[in-house]
C-alpha positions in Angstrom: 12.7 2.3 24.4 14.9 4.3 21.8 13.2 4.6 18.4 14.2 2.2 15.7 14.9 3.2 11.9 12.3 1.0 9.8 12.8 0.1 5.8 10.6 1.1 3.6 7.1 -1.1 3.3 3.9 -0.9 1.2 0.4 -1.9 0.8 1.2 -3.4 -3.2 -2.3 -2.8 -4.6 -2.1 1.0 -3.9 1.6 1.7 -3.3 0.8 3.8 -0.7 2.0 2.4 3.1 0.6 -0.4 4.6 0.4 -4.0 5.4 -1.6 -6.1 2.2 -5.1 -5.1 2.3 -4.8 -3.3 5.6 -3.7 0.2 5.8 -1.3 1.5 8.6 0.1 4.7 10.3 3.3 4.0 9.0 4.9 6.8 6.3 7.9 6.9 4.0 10.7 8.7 4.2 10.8 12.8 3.6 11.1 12.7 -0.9 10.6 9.1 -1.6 8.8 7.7 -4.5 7.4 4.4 -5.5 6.4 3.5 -9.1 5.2 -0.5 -9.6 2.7 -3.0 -10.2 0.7 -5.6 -8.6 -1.3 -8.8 -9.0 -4.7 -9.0 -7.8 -6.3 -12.6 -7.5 -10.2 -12.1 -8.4 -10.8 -13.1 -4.5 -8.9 -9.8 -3.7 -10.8 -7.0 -5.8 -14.5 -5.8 -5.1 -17.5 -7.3 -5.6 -18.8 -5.5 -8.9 -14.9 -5.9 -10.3 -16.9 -8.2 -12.7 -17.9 -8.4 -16.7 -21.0 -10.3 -17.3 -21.2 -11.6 -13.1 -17.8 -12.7 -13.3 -15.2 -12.0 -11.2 -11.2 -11.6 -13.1 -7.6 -11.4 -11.8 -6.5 -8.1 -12.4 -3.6 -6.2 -11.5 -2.7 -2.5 -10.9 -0.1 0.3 -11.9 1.1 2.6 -9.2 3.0 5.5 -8.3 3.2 7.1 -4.9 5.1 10.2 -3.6 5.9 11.3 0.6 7.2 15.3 -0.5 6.9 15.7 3.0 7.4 13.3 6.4 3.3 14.3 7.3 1.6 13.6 3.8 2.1 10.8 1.2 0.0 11.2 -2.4 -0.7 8.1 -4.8 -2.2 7.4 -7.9 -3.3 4.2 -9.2 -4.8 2.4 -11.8 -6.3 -1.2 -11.7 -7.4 -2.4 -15.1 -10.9 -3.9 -16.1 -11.8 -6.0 -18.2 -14.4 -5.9 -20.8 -16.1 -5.8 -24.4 -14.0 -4.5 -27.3 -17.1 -2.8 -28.6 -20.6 -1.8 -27.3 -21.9 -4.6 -29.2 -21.0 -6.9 -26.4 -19.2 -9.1 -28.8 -17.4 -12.1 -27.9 -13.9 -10.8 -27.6 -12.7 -9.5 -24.4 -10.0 -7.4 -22.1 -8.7 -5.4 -20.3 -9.4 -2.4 -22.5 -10.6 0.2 -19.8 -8.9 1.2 -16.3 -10.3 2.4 -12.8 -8.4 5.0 -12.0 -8.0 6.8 -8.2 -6.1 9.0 -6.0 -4.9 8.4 -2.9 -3.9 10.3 0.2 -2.5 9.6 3.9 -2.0 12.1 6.4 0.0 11.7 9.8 -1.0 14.2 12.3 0.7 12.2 15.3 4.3 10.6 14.6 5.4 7.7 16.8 7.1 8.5 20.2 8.7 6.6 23.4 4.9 6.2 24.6 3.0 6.3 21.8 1.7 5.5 18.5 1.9 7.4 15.1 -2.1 8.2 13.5 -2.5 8.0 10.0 -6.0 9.6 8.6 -6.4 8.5 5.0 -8.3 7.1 2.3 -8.2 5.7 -1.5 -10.3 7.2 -4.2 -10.6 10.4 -2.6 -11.0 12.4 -5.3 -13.9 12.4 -8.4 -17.6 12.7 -8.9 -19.7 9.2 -9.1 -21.5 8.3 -12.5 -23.6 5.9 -11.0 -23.9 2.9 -8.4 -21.9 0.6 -10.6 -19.8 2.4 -12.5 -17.0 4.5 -9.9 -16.1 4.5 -6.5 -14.7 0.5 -6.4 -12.1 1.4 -4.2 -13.5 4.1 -2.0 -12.6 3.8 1.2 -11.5 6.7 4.9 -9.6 5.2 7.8 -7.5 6.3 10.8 -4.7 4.3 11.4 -2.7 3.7 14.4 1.1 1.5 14.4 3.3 1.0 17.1 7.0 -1.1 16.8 8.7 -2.6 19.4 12.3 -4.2 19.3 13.4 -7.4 21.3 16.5 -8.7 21.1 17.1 -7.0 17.6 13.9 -7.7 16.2 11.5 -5.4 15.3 7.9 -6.0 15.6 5.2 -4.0 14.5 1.5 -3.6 15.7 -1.2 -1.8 13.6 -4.9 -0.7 14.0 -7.0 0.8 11.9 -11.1 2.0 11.4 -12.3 1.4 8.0 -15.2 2.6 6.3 -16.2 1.8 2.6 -18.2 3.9 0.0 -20.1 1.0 -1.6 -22.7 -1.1 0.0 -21.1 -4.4 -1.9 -17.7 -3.6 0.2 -19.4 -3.5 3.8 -17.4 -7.1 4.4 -14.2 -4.8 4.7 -15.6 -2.3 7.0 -15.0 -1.7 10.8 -12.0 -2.5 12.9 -9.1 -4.0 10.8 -5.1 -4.7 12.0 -2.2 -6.8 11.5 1.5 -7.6 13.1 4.8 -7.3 11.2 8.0 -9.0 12.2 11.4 -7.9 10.9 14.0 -10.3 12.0 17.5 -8.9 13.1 19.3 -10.7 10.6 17.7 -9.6 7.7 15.8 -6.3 8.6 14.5 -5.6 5.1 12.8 -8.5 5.2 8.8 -8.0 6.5 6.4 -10.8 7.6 2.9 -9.9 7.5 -0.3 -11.1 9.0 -3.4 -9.2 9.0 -7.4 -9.5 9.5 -8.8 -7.0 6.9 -12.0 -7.3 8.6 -13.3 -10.9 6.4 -10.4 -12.8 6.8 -6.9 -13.4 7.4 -4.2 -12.7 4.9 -0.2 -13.9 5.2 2.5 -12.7 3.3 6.0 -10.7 3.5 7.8 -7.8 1.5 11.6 -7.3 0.9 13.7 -4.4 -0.2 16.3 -6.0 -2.6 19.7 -3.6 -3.3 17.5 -0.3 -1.8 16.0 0.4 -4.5 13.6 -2.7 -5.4 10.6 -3.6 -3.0 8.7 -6.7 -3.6 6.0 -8.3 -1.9 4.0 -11.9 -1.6 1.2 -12.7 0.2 -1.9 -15.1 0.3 -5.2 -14.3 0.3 -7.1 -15.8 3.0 -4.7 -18.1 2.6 -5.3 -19.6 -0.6 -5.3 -16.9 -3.0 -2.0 -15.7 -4.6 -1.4 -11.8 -5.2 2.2 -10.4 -5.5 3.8 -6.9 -6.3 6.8 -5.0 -7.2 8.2 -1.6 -7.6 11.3 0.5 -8.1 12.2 2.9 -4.6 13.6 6.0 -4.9 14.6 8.0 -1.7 15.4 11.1 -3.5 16.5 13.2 -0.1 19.1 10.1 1.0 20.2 10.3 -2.5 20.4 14.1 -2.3 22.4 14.1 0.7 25.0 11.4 -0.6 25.8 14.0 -3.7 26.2 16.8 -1.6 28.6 14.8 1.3 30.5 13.5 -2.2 30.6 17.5 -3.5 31.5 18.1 -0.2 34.4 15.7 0.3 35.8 16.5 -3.2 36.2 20.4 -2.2 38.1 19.6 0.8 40.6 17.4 -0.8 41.1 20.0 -3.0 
């Protein structure tokens, strides 16, 4: 089966690649760049992602770069709430940030008879201050995604092994995966289901004028979290300038 050119997709609360929670072996295209936002319900974040033993919707700030079609680099920041002043007065919010790097690596690219392999991870990078206080998104995973087309459609089936720093994330650990669907008639549209290892999530993304990705998706079914960004696919962009140039000098 001949391969098929996929749009471009994300995992919103890192904007790195990926389904909603669950990561895949999927990569960007060679110089793309993502820079965006998303909404976390409090059901979504980790377990110490509280001030005072409450949990809080939150939402992160992203930005991503693929400089070349093996590696893809992120950095994101998801911001916490708590006290204005060490006092522990009454007022509150979101005055601080966790901040983390990201990193996906694709050893394998997808063939006729085989899957791509992703080996990744988020929050790769820093030193812990203690149990509590770093590390809320810590996770290492190899990913493995495989698309198929019939009649038109493309349909998309991911795997991946999860393994998270903190004890109070353990629910997300082990084997993960999820199915995509891309209809023929609207192929930047993406429907999602997953199983990020403590429940199911449902959602879909879509890729509005090329340059606008946005994505909605439920939370174990109930719980709302949604995400945009702006696209940029610097080498398709590249190309266009130089086939213009290009053009231009031979009407000359």
């Amino acid at each position: 089966m001949a391969l098929v050119s996929l749009t471009a997709s994300a995992q919103f609360y890192t904007g790195m690649e990926g389904l909603i929670h669950v990561p895949t072996a999927d990569m960007d295209s060679v110089l793309s760049a993502r820079l965006g936002a998303h909404y976390m319900n409090k059901e979504f974040t980790p377990a110490r992602f509280a001030l005072d033993g409450k949990k809080y919707n939150t939402a992160s700030i992203f930005m991503s770069v693929t400089p070349f079609k093996w590696i893809q680099l992120g950095y994101t920041q998801t911001l916490f709430r708590s006290h204005k002043n060490q006092n522990k007065s009454e007022k509150t919010g979101y005055y601080t940030k966790d901040r983390y790097f990201s990193l996906r690596i694709q050893p394998i690219r997808e063939r006729k008879w085989w899957p791509s392999v992703v080996l990744g991870g988020n929050d790769v990078w820093g030193q812990s201050d203690g149990e509590s206080q770093s590390f809320y998104f810590r996770n290492f995973y190899v990913a493995l995604s495989k698309h198929y087309e019939l009649y038109g459609n493309i349909i998309g089936a991911h795997v991946a092994y999860r393994h998270w720093k903190r004890d109070y994330n353990s629910k997300w650990n082990g084997p993960v995966g999820g199915l995509t669907f891309q209809p023929s008639f609207a192929r930047e549209l993406r429907l999602i289901g997953e199983y990020d290892g403590d429940g199911v999530n449902v959602g879909a993304d879509y890729l509005l004028f090329r340059r606008v990705m946005v994505q909605a998706a439920l939370h174990h079914g109930h719980y709302f979290n949604a995400g945009g960004c702006f696209y940029w696919d610097l080498d398709g962009m590249a190309r266009k300038v130089k086939d213009k140039v290009k053009k231009k000098n031979e009407s000359r």
